[in-house]
VOBA-1610 file (N, C-alpha, C; in pm, whole numbers, padded with zeros to 5 digits, always signed):
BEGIN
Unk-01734-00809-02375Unk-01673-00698-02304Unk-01525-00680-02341Unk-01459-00775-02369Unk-01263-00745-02375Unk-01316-00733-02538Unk-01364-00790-02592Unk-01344-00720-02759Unk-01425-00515-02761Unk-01514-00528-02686Unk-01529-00416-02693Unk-01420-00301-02605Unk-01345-00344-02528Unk-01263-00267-02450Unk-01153-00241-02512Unk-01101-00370-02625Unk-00985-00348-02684Unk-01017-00253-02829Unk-01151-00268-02858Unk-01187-00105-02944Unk-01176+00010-02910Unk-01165+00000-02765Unk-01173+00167-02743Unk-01354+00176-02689Unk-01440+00073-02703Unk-01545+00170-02703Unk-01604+00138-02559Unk-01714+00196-02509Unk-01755+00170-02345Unk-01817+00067-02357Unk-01808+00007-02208Unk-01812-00139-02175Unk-01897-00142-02037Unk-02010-00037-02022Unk-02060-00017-01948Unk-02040+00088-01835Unk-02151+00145-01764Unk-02100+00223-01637Unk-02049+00392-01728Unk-02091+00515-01637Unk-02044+00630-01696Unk-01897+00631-01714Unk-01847+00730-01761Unk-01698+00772-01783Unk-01624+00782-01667Unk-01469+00759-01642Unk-01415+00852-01567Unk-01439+00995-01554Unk-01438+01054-01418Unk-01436+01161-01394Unk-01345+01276-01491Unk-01398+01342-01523Unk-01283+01427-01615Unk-01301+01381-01787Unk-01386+01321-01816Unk-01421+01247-01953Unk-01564+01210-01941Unk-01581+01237-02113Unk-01718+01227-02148Unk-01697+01115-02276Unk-01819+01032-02301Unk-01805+00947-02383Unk-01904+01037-02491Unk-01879+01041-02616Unk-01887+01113-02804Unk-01855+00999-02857Unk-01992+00941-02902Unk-02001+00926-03011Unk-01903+00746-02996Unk-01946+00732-02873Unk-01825+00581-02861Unk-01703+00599-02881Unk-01640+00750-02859Unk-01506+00782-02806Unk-01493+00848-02691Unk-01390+00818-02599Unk-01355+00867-02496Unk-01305+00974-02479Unk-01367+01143-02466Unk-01252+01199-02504Unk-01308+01334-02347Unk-01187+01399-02352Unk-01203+01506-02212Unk-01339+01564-02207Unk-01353+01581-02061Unk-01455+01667-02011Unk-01453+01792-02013Unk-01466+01939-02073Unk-01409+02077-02046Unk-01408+02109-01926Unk-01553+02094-01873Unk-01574+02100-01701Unk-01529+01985-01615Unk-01470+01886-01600Unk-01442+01834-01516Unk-01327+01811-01504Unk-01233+01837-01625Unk-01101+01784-01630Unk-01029+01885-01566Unk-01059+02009-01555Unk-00988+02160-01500Unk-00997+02115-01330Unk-01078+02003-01290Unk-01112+02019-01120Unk-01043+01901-01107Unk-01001+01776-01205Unk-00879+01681-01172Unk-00772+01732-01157Unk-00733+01801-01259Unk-00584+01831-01297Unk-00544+01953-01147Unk-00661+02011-01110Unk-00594+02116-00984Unk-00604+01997-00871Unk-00661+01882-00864Unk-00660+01824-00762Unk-00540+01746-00740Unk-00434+01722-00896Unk-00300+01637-00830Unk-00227+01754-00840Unk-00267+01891-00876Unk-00178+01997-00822Unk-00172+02048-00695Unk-00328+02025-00613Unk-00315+02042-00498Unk-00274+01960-00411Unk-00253+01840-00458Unk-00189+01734-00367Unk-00023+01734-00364Unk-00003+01774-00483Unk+00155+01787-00495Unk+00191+01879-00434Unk+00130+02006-00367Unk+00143+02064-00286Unk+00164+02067-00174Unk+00025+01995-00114Unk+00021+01966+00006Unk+00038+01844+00066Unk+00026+01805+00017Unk+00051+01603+00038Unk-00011+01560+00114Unk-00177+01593+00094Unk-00295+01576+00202Unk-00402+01569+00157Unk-00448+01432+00156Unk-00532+01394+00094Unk-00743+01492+00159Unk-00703+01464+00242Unk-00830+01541+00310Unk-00784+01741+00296Unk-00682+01748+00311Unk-00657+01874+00270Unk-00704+01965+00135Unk-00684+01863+00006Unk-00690+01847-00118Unk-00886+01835-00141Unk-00977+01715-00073Unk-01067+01771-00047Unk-01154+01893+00015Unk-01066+01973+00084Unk-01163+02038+00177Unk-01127+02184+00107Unk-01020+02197+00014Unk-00992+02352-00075Unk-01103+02333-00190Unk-01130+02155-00261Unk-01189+02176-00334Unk-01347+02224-00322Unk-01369+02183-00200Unk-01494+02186-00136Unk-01495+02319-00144Unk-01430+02379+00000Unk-01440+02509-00049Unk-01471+02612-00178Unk-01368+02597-00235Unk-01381+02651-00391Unk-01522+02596-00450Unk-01605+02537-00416Unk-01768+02493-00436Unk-01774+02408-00550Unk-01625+02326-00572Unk-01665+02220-00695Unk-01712+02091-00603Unk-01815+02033-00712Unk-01876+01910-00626Unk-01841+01776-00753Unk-01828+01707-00670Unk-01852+01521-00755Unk-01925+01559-00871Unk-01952+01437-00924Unk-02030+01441-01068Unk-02164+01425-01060Unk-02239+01329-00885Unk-02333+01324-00862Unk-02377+01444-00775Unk-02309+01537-00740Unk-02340+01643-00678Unk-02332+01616-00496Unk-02186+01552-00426Unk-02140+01538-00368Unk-02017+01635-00362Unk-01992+01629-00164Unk-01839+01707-00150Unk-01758+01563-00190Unk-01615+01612-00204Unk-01525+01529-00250Unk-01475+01472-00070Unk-01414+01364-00070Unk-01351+01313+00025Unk-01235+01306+00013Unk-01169+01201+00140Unk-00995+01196+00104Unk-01012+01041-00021Unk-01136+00964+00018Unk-01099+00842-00030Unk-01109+00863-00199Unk-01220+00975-00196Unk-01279+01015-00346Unk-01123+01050-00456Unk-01049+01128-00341Unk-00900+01219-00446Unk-00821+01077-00406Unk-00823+00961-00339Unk-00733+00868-00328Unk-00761+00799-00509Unk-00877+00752-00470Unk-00914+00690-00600Unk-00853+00764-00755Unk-00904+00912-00742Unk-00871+00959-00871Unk-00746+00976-00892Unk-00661+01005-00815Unk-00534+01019-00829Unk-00469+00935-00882Unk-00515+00793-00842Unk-00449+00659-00809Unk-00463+00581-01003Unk-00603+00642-01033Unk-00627+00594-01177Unk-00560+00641-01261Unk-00476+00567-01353Unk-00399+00599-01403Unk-00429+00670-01589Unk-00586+00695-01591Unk-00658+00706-01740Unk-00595+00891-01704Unk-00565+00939-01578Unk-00548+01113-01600Unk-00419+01148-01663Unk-00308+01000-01706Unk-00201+01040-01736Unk-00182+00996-01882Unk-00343+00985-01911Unk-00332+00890-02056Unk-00330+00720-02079Unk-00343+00686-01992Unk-00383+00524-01988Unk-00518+00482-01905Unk-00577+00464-01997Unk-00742+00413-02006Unk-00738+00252-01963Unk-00753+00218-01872Unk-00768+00042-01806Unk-00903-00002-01808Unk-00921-00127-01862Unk-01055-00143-01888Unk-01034-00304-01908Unk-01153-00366-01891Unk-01180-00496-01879Unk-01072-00579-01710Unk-01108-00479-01623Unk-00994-00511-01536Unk-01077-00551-01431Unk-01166-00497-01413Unk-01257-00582-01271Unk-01398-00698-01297Unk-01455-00724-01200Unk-01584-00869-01259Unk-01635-00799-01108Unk-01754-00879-01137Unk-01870-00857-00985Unk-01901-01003-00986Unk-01806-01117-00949Unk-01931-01265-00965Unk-02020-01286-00924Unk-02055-01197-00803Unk-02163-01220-00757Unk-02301-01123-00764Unk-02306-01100-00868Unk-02440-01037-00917Unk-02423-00872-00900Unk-02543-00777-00906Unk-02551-00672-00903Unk-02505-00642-00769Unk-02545-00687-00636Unk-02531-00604-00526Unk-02382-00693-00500Unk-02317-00755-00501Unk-02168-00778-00499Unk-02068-00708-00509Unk-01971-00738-00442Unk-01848-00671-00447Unk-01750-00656-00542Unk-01705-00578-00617Unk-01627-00591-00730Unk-01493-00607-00757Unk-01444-00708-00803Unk-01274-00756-00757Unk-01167-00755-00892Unk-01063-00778-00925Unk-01001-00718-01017Unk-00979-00854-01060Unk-00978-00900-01206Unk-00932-00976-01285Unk-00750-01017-01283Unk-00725-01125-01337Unk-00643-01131-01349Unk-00557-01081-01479Unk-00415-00992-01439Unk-00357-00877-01512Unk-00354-00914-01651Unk-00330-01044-01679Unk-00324-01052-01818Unk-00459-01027-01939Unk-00576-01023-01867Unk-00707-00979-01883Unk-00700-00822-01960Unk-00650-00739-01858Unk-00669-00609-01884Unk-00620-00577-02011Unk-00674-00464-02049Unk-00652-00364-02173Unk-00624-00261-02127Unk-00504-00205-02178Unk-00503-00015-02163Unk-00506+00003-02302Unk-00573+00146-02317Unk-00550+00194-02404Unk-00500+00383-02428Unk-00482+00398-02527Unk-00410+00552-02493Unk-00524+00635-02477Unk-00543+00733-02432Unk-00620+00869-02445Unk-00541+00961-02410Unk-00658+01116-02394Unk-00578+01226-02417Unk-00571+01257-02281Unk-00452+01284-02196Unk-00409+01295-02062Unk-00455+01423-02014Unk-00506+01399-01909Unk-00512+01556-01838Unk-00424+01642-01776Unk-00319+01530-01725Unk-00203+01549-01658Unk-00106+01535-01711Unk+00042+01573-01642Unk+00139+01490-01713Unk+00185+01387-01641Unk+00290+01265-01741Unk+00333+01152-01666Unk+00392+01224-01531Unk+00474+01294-01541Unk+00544+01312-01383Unk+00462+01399-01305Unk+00344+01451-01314Unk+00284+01500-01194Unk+00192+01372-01153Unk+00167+01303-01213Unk+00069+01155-01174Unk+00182+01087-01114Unk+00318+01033-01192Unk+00423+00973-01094Unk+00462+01055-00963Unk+00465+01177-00913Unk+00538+01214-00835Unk+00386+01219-00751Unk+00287+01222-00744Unk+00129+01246-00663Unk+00153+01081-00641Unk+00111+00957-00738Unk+00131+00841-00664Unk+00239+00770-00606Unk+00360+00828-00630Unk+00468+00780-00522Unk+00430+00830-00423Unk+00452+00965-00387Unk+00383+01000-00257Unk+00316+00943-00172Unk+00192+00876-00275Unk+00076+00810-00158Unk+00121+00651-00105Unk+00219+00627-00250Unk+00262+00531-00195Unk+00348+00515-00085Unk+00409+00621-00071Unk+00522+00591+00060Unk+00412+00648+00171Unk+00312+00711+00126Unk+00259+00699+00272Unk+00170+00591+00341Unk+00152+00493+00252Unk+00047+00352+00254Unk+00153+00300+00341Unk+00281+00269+00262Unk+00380+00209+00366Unk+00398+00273+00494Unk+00424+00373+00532Unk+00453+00403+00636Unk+00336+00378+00737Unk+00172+00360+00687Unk+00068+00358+00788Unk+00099+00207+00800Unk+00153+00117+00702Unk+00167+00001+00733Unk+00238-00066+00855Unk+00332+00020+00841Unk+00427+00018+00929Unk+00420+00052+01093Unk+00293+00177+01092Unk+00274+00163+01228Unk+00215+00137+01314Unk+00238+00078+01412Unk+00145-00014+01485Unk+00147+00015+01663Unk+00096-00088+01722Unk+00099-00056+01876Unk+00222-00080+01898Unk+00304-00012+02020Unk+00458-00002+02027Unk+00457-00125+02135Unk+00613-00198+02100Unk+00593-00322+02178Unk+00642-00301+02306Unk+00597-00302+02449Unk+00636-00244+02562Unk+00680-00358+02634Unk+00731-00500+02577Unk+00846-00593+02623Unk+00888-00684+02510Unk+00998-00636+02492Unk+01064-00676+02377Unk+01049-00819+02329Unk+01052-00900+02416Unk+01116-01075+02404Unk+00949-01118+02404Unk+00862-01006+02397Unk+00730-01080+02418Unk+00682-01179+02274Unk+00667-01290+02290Unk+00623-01400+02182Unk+00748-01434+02129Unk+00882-01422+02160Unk+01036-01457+02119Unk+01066-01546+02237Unk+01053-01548+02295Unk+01109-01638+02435Unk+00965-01746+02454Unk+01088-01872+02467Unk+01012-02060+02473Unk+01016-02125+02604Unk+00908-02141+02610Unk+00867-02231+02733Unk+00972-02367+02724Unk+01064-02462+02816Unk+01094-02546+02794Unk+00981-02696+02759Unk+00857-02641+02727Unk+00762-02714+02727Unk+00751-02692+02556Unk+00807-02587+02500Unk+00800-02578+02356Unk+00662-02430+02304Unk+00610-02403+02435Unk+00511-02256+02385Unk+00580-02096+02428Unk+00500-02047+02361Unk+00577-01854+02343Unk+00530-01844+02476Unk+00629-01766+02523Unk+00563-01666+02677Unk+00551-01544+02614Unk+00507-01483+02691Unk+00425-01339+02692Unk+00458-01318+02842Unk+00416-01148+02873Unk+00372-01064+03019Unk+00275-01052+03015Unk+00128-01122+03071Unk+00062-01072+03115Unk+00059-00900+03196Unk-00027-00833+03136Unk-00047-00674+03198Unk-00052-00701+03355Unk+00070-00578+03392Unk+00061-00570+03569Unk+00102-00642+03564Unk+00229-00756+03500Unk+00326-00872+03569Unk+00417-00834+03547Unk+00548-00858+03663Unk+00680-00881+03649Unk+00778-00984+03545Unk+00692-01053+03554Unk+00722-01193+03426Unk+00674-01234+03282Unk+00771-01313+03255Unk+00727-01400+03113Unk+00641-01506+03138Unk+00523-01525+03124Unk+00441-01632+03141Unk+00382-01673+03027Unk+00412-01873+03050Unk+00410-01972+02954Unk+00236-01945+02949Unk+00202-01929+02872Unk+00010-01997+02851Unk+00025-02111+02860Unk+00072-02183+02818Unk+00024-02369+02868Unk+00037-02405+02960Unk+00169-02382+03009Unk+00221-02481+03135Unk+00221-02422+03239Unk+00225-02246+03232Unk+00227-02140+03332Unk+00345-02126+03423Unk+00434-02183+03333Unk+00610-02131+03396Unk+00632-02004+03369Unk+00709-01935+03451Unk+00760-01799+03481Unk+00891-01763+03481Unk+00912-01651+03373Unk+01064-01616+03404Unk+01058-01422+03434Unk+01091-01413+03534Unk+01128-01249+03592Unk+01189-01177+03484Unk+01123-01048+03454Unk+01195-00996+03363Unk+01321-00980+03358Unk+01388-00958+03474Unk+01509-00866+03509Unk+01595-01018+03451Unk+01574-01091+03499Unk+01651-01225+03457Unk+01663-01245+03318Unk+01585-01276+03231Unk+01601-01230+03119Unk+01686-01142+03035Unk+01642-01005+03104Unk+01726-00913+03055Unk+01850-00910+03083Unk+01911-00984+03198Unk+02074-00966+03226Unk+02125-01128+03156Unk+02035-01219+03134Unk+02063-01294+02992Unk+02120-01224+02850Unk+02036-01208+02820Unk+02078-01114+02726Unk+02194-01028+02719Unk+02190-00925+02828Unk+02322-00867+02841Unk+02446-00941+02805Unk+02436-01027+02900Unk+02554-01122+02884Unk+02583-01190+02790Unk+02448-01194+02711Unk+02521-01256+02510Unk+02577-01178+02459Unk+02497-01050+02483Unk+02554-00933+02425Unk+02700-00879+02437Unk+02767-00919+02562Unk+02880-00872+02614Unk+02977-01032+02554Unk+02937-01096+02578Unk+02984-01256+02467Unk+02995-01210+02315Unk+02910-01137+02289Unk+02927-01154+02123Unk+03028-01044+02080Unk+03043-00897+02196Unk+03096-00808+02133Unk+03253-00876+02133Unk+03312-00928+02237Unk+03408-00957+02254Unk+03459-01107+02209Unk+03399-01115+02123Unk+03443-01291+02076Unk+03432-01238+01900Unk+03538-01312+01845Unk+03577-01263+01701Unk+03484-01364+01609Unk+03493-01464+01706Unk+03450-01586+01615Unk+03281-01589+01625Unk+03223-01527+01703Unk+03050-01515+01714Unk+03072-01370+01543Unk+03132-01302+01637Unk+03162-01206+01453Unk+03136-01268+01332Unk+03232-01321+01343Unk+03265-01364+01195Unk+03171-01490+01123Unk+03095-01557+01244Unk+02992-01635+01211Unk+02912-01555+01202Unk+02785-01458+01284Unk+02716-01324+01204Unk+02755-01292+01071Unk+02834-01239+01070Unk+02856-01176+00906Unk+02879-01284+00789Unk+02937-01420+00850Unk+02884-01560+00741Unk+02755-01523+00718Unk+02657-01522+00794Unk+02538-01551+00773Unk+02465-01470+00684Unk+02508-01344+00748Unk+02441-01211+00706Unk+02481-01194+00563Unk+02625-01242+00483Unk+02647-01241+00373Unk+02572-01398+00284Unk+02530-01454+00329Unk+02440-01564+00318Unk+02307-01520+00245Unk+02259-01453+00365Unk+02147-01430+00358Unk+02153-01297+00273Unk+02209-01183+00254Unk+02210-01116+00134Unk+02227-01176+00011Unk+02316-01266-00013Unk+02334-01373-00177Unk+02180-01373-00207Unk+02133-01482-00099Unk+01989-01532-00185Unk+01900-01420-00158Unk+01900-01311-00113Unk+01809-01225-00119Unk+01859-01166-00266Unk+01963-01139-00330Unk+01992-01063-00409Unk+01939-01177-00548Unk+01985-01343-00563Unk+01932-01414-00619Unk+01779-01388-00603Unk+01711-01402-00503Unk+01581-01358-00552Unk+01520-01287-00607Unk+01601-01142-00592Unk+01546-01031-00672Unk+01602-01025-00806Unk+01688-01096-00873Unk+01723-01121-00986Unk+01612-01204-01048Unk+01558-01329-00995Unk+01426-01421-01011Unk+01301-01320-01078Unk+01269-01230-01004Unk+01198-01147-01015Unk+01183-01015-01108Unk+01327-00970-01127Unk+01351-00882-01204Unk+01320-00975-01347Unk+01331-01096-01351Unk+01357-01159-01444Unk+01181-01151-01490Unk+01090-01233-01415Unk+00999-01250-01420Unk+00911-01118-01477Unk+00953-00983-01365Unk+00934-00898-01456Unk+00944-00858-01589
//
């Protein structure tokens, strides 16, 4: 399979969408490549992945098996990077037989090779940044935390308290000690009113904080490197 992938020739399984295999070359689809290329135009548009399905639908183009398109269907195609001219191949395995799940090799495995793009580099870069900042942002959101110090505040027994729902308090799970919210919170206050007015809690913060930027910045040098 990797000697045949690094020829160029198929290595099993039909073509990408938008390509037909001739003759053990990879080369465009007439009919299918016109319904990729409007699909990262309609996304660059709209920046909606189910949106982007449901015009194509409309407009009565179907899959290759004669399916409507989905959001996950234009996630995938978008995301492959053979529409901007880079063909990836020898990149996934199934170890576990035919009905198994299929998982990606390790990178040094893979082959790209060139073909003829449907797109250009910057409408494929500017369609997958997009999705990428929107992966992050779903990452990002979650159930909103409705008591702050919940799993931050220690039992003198050494376990996290939490509020039990419908309680006034921080309650230990182990030992089942209790601290009143309000108490807490005028704790706090009072560091808070300690730290604004003390130079030297300052200036230890920003030790730190310039600390901890160094080796963050050393790390990403590590990395840039590695890159």
């Amino acid at each position: 399979v990797p000697i045949r992938a690094k020829a160029g020739k198929p290595t099993g399984g039909q073509a990408p969408f938008g390509y037909q295999w001739k003759n053990n070359v990879l080369l465009i689809d007439p009919k299918e490549a016109p319904i990729r290329k409007l699909m990262f135009e309609l996304f660059a548009q709209h920046k909606r992945k189910k949106a982007v399905a449901r015009i194509l639908n409309e407009k009565g183009y179907r899959t290759r098996s004669g399916g409507e398109f989905t959001d996950t269907t234009i996630d995938r195609l978008i995301r492959d990077p053979i529409a901007k001219g880079t063909r990836r191949a020898n990149y996934t395995k199934n170890p576990d037989g035919k009905n198994g799940a299929w998982v990606l090799k390790p990178e040094d495995e893979w082959v790209h090779l060139e073909v003829e793009p449907i797109v250009s580099e910057e409408l494929w870069n500017e369609c997958n940044y997009f999705l990428d900042s929107q992966r992050t942002r779903l990452k990002k959101t979650g159930k909103p935390v409705v008591h702050l110090f919940s799993g931050l505040t220690f039992c003198t027994c050494g376990a996290k308290m939490y509020v039990p729902s419908n309680s006034p308090k921080y309650t230990c799970k182990k030992c089942r000690n209790k601290m009143p919210l309000d108490d807490l919170e005028a704790i706090f206050h009072a560091e808070i009113k300690g730290f604004l007015f003390s130079d030297e809690e300052i200036a230890a913060h920003l030790e730190h904080a310039n600390e901890t930027i160094q080796q963050k910045l050393e790390l990403l040098s590590v990395l840039e490197r590695e890159a």
